[in-house]
MDAnalysis code that builds the backbone (N, CA, C; Angstrom):
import MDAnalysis as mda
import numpy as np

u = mda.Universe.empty(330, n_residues=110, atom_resindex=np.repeat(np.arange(110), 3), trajectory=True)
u.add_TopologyAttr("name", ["N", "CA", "C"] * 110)
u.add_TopologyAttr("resid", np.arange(1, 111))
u.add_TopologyAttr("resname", ["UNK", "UNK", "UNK", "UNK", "UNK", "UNK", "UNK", "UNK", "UNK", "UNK", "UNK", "UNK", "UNK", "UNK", "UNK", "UNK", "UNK", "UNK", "UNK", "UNK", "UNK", "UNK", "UNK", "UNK", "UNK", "UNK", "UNK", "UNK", "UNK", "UNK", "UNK", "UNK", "UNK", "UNK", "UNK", "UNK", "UNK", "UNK", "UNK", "UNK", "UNK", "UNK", "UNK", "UNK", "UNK", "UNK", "UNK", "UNK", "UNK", "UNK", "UNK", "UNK", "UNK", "UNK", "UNK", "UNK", "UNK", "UNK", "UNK", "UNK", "UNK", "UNK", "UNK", "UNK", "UNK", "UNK", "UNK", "UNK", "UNK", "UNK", "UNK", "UNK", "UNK", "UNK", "UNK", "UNK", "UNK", "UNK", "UNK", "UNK", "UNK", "UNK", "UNK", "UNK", "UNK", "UNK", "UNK", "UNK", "UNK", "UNK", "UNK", "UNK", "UNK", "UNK", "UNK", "UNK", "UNK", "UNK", "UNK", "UNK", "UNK", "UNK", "UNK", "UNK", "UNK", "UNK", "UNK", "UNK", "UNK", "UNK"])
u.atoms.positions = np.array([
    [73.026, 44.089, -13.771],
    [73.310, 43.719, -15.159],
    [73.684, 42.255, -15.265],
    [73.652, 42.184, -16.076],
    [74.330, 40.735, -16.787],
    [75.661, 40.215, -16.453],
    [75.741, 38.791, -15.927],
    [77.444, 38.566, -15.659],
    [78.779, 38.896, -16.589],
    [78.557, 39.131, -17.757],
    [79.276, 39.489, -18.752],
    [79.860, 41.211, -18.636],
    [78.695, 41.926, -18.269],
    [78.794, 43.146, -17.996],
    [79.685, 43.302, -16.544],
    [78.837, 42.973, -15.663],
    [79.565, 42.920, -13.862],
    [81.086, 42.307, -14.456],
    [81.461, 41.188, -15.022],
    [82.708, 40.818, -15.115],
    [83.719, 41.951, -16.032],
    [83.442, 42.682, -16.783],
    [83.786, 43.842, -17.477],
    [84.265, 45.228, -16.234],
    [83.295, 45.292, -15.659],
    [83.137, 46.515, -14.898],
    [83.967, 45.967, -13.965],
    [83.881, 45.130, -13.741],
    [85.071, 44.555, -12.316],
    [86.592, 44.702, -12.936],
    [86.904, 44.141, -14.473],
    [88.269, 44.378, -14.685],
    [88.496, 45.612, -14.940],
    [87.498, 46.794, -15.248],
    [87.915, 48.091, -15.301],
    [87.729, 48.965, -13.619],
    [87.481, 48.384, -13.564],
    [87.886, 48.830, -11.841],
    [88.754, 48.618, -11.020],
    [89.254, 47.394, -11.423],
    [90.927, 46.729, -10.919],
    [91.722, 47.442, -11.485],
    [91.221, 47.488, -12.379],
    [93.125, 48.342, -13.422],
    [93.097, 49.470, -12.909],
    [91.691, 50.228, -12.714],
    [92.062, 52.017, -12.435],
    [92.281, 52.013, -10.991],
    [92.133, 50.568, -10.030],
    [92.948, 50.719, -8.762],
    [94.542, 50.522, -8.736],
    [94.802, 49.595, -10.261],
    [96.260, 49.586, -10.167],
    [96.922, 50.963, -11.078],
    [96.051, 51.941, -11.684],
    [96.870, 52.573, -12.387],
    [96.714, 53.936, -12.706],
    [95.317, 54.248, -11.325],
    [94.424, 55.100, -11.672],
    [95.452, 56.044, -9.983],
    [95.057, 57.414, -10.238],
    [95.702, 57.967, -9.138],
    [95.113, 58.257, -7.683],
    [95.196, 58.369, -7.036],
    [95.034, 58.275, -5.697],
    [93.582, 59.146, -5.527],
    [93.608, 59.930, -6.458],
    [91.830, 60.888, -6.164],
    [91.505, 60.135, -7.255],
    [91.728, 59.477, -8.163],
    [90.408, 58.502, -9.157],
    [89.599, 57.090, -8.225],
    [90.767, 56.729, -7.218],
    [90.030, 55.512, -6.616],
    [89.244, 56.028, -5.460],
    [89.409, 57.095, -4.825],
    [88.972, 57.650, -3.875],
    [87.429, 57.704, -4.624],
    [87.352, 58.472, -5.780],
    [86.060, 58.787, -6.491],
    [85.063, 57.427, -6.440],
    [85.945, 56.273, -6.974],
    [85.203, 54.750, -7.199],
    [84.457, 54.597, -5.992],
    [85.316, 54.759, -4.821],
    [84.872, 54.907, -3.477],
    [83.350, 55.468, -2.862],
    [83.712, 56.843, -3.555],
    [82.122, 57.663, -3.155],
    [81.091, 57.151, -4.146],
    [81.921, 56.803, -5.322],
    [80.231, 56.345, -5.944],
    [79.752, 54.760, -5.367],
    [79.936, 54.513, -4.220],
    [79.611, 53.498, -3.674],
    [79.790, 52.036, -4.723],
    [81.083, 51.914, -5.128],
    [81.842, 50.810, -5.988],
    [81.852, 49.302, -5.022],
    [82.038, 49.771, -4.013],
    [82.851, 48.741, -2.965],
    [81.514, 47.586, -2.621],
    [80.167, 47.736, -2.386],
    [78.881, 47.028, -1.776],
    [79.014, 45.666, -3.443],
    [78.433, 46.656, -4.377],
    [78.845, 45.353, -6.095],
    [80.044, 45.174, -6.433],
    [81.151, 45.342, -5.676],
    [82.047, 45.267, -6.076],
    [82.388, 43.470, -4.672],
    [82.687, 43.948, -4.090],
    [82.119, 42.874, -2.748],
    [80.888, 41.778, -3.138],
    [80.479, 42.151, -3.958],
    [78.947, 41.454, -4.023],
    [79.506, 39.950, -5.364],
    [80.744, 40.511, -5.929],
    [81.445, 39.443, -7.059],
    [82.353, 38.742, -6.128],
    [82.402, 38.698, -4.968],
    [83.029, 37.809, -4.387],
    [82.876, 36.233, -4.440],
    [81.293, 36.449, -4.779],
    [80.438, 35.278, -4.552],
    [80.330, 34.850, -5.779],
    [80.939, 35.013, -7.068],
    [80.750, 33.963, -7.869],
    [81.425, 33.321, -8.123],
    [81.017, 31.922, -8.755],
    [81.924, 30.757, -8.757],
    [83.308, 31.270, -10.288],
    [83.159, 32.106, -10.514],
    [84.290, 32.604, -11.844],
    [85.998, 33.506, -11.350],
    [86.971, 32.340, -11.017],
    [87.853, 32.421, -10.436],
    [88.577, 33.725, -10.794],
    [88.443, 33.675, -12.229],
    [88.845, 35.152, -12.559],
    [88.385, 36.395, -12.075],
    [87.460, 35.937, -11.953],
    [86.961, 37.045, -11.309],
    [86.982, 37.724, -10.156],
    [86.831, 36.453, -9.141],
    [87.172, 36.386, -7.787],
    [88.543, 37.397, -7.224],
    [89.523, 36.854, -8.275],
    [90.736, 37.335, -8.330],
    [90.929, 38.797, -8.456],
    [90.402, 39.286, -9.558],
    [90.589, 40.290, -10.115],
    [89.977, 41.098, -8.724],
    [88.781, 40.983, -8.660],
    [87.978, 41.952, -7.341],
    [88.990, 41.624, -6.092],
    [89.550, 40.791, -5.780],
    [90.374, 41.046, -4.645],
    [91.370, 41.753, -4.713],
    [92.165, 41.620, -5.884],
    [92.970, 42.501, -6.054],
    [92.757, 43.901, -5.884],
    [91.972, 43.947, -6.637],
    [90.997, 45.468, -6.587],
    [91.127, 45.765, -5.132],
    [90.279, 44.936, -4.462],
    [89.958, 45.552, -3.030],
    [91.212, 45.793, -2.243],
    [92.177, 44.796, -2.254],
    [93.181, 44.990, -1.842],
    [94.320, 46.148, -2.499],
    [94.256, 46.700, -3.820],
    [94.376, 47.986, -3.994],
    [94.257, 49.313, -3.808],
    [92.728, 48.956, -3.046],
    [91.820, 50.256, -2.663],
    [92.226, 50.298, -1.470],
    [92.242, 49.082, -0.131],
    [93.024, 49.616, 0.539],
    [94.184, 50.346, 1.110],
    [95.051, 49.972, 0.037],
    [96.443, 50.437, 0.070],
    [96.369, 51.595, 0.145],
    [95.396, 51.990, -1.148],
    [96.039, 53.692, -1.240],
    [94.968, 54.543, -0.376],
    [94.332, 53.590, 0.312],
    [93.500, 54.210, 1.036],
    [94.017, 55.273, 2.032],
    [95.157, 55.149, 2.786],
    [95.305, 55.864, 4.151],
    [94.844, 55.835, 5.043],
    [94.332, 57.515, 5.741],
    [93.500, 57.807, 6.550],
    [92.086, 57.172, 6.599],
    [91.817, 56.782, 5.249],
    [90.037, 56.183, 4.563],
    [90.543, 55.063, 5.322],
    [91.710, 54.397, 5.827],
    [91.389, 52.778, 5.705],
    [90.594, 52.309, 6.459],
    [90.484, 52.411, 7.783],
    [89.202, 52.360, 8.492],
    [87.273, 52.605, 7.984],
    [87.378, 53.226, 7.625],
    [86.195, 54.083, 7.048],
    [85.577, 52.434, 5.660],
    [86.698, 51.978, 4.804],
    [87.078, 51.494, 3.732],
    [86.488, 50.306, 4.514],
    [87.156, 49.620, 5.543],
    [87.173, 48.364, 6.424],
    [85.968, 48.373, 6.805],
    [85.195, 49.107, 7.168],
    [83.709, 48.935, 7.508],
    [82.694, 49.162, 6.308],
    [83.050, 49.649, 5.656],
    [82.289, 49.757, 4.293],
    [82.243, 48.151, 4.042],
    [83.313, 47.487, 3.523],
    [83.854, 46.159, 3.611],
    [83.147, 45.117, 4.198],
    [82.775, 45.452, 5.488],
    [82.476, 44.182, 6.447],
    [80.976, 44.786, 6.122],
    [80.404, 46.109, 6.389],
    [78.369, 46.312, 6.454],
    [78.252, 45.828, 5.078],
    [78.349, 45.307, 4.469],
    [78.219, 45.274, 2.660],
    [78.548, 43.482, 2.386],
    [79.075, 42.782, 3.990],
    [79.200, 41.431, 3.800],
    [80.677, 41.027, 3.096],
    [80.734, 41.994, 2.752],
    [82.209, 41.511, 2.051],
    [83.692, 40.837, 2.739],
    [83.835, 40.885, 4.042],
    [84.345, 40.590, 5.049],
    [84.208, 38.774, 4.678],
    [82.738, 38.915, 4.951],
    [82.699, 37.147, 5.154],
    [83.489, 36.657, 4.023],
    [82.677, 36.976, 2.512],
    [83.333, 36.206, 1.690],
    [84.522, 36.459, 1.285],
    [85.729, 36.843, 1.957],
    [86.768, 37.260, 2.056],
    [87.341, 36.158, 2.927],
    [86.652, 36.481, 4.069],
    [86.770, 34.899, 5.303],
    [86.780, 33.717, 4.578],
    [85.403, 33.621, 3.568],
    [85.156, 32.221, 2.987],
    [86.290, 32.199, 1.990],
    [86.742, 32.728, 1.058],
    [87.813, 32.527, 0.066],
    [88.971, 32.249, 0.476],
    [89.419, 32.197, 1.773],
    [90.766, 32.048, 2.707],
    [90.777, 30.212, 2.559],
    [89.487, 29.593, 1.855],
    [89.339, 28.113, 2.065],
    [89.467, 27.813, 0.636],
    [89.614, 29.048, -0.428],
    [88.944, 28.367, -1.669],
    [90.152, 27.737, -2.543],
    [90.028, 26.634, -3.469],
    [91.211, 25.622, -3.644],
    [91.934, 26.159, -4.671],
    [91.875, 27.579, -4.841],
    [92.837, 28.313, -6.179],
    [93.737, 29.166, -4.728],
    [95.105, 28.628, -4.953],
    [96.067, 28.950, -4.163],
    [96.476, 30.711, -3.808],
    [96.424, 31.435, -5.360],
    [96.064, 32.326, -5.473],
    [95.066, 33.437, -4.584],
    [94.402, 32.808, -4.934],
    [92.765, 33.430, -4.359],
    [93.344, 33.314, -2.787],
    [93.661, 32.317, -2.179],
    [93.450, 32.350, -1.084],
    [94.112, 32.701, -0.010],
    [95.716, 33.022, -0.974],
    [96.453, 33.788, -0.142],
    [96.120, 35.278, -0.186],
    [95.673, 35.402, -1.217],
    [95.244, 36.892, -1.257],
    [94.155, 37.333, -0.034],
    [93.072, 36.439, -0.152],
    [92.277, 36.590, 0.820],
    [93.052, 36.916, 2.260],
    [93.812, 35.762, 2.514],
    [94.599, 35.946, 3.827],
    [95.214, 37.120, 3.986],
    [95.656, 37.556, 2.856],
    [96.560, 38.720, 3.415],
    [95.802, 39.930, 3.977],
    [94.769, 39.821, 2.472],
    [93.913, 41.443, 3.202],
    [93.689, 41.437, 4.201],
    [93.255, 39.919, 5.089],
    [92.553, 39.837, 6.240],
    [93.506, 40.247, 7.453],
    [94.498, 39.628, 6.813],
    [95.589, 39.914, 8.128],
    [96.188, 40.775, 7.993],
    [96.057, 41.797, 6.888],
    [96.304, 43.220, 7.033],
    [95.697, 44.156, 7.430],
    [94.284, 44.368, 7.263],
    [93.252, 45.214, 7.552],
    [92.632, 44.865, 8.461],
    [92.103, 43.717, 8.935],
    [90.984, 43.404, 9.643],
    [90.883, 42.294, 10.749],
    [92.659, 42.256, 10.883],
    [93.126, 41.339, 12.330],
    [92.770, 41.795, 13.552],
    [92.644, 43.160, 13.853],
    [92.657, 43.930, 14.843],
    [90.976, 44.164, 15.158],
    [90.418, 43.275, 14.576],
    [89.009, 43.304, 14.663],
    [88.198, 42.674, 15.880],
    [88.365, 41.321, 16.141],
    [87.683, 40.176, 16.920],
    [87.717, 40.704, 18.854],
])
């Protein structure tokens, strides 16, 4: 769809990771959310950037047992990198966020 649309669908997907219950994000999950959801990493619209990390970094949380499962979904889908790449990007915000997921989920990787 259209960036207007993807930017829509991304803030209603953040909120129901911040407010939605533990089997609604699980659901986002199976309908394979995470590959276009990862895939808005890459645009230059900071808000946006933001919002989807948050997200992702939501989904992990309440992930659990999934978190593994979640973490590779993550990295085959590329989303890893631009997660890597946003750890550089000059909105302070953005880039601690990046750091954290990384060094929460996916330190134990290399």
């Amino acid at each position: 769809g259209d960036f207007g649309t993807q930017k829509e669908a991304a803030w209603a997907i953040s909120n129901l990771t911040i407010s939605g219950r533990k089997e609604q994000v699980e659901y986002l999950v199976q309908q394979n959310v995470i590959p276009p959801f990862c895939k808005l990493l890459g645009v230059k619209d900071p808000q946006v950037i933001q919002v989807v990390l948050d997200g992702l970094n939501n989904i992990l949380k309440v992930a659990g047992s999934d978190t593994n499962t979640l973490v590779e979904m993550i990295e085959e889908c590329g989303g890893l990198e631009k997660i890597e790449a946003l750890q550089q990007h000059e909105n302070e915000d953005i880039y601690k966020l990046a750091f954290e997921i990384i060094d929460h989920y996916f330190c134990g990787e290399e």
